[in-house]
N, C-alpha and C positions, 0 to 999 in steps of 0.2 A: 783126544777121546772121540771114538764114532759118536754122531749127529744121536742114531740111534737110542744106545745107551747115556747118553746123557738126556735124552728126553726120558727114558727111565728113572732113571736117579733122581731126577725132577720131580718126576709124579712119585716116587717113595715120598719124598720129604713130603708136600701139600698132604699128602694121605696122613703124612705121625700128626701134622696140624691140623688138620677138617675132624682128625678123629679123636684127639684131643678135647678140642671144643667140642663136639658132641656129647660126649662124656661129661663134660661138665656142666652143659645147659640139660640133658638127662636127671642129673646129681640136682641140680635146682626144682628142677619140675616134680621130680620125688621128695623133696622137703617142701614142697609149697603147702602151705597154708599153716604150718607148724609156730610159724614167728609172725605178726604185723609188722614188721618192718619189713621182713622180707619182702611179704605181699603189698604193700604199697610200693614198694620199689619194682618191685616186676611183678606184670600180668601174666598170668599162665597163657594167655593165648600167644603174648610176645616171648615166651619162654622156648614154647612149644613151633613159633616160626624159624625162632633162631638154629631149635633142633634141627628143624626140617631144612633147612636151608644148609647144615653140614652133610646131613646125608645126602641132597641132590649132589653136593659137591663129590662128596665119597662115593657114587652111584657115576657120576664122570669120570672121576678119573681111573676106575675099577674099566671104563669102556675106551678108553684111553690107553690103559696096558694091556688091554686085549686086542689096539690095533698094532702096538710096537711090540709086544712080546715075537711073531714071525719073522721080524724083522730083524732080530739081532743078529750080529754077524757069527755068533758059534752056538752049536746046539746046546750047549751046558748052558747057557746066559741063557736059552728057549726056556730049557725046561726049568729053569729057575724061575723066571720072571711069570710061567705059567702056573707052577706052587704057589706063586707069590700073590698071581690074580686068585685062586682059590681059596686062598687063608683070606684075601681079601672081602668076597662074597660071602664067606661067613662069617667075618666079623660084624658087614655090616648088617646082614641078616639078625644078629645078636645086637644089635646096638637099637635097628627097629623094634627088634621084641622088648627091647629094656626100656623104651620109653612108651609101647603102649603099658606094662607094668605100673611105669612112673605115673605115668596120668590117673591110673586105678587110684595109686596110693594117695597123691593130690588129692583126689576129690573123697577120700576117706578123712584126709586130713582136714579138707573143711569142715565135713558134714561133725567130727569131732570138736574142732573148736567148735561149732556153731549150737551143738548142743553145750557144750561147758558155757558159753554165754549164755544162753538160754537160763541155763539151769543159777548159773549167780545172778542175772537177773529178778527170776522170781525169790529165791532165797531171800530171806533176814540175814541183819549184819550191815554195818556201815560202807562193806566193800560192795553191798549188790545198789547199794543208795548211789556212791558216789559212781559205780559204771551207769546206771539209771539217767544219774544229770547228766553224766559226760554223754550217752545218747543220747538225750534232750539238747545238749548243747550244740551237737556237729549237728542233729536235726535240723534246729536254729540258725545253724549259719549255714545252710544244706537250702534252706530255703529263702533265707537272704539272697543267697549267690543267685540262684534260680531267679528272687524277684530281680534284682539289678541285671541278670542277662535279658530279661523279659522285657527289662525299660528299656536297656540299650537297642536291644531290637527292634522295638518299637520306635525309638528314637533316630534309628538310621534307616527302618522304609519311610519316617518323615521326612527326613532329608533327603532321601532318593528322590521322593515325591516333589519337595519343593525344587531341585535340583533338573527333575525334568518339568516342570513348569515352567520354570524358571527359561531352560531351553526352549521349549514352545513358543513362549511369550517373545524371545530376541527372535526365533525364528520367524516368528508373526512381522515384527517392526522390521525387521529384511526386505522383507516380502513385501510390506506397506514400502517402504522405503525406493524397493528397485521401481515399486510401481512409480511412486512420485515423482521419480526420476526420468523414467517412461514418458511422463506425462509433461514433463518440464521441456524436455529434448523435443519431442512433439510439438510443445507449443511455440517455441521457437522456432521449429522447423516453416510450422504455417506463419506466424508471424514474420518470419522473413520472407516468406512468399508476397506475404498479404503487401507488406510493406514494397515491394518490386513491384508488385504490380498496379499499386496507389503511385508511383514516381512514375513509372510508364504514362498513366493516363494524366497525371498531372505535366506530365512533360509536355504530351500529346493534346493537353488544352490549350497550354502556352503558348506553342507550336501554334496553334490552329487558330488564337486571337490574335497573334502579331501578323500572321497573315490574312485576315480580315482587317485587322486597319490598317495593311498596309495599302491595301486594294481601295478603299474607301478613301485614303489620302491624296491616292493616284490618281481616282475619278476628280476629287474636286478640282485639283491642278490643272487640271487638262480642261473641264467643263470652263473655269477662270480663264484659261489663256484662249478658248475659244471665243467668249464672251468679249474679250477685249479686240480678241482679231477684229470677230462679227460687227461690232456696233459701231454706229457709224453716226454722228452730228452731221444733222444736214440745217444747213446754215444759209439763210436766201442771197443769192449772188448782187441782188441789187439793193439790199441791205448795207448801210452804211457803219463803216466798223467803228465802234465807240470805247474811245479809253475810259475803264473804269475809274484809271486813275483819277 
């Protein structure tokens, strides 16, 4: 099969399905507000996306077989798929009017249920009592819900709060910490100076009193041995020598 026409055939099928589902999210948005179940189950506004979001598709692929209709390989397949774009563009032209329609009838259908509530509300009779409570009651728990989101909220910028505190504070003891550390490395840095430079000068005394008495040992020795050369016993020659003995 040509490349062509089977990109056709393609976008037939997506078109029966995009327009299908719009049909049917349409069909939802014109019953809305008729049942409460309904309406708790879908929002109109999510109704009404889901709609929009088949026609942007149906709006593609309508410009899509307006770039391959030229393209096909015989003029019969042209002017088919050119009918084809044309039933296309007003269908979906009729699918947008059917759900600005639909939204009408929706917000008709509120405003009726909301007078029928209204209206058994104020009424006698045990049915307007007990729709009465049962509003009193989702009130009630309408307003619980709200105080417990209120705590929790409150509860979790506490916890932010202590949470960046908490950061602060170990950032502080870092900071304290690098400095102390700063201060330690420093102090040993000079301490080992201090301490090189106390051995130096202590060498340099050592040094400097062993050669002072060594010079001082050297003098006496020598002053001694001169003394001994020098001195001389003079003993009279005509003096007669006498044994101690």
């Amino acid at each position: 099969m040509d490349k062509v026409v089977e990109a056709v055939e393609t976008a037939k099928k997506e078109w029966d399905e995009a327009y299908s589902r719009a049909k049917e999210h349409i069909k939802a948005i014109e019953g809305y507000g008729k049942s409460k179940e309904e309406q708790n189950s879908n929002s109109l506004p999510r109704l009404n996306g889901l709609a929009q979001d088949a026609l942007a598709l149906l709006s593609s692929l309508q410009f899509r077989l307006d770039l391959l209709a030229p393209q096909l390989p015989t003029d019969d397949q042209v002017q088919s798929a050119t009918a084809l774009l044309d039933s296309w563009k007003n269908e979906s032209h009729n699918l947008r009017q059917s759900l600005r329609n639909a939204n009408l009838q929706a917000k008709a259908n509120m405003r009726k249920a909301a007078q029928e509530e209204r209206e058994l509300l104020l009424g006698g009779g045990g049915e307007s009592t007990i729709r009465r409570r049962n509003l009193q009651t989702k009130a009630g728990m309408t307003s619980a819900a709200e105080s417990i989101t209120d705590s929790l909220r409150r509860t979790r910028q506490l916890m932010v709060q202590e949470v960046e505190r908490s950061a602060s504070t170990l950032m502080t003891v870092e900071e304290s910490t690098g400095v102390l550390k700063k201060a330690e490395s420093e102090y040993k840095g000079h301490r080992s100076l201090l301490m090189r430079m106390l051995q130096q000068k202590v060498t340099a005394a050592i040094k400097a009193g062993m050669v002072g008495q060594a010079k001082i040992g050297g003098g006496a020795v020598a002053n001694g041995i001169n003394d001994n050369a020098v001195h001389r016993v003079d003993v009279p020659l005509d003096r007669p020598m006498r044994d101690e003995l």
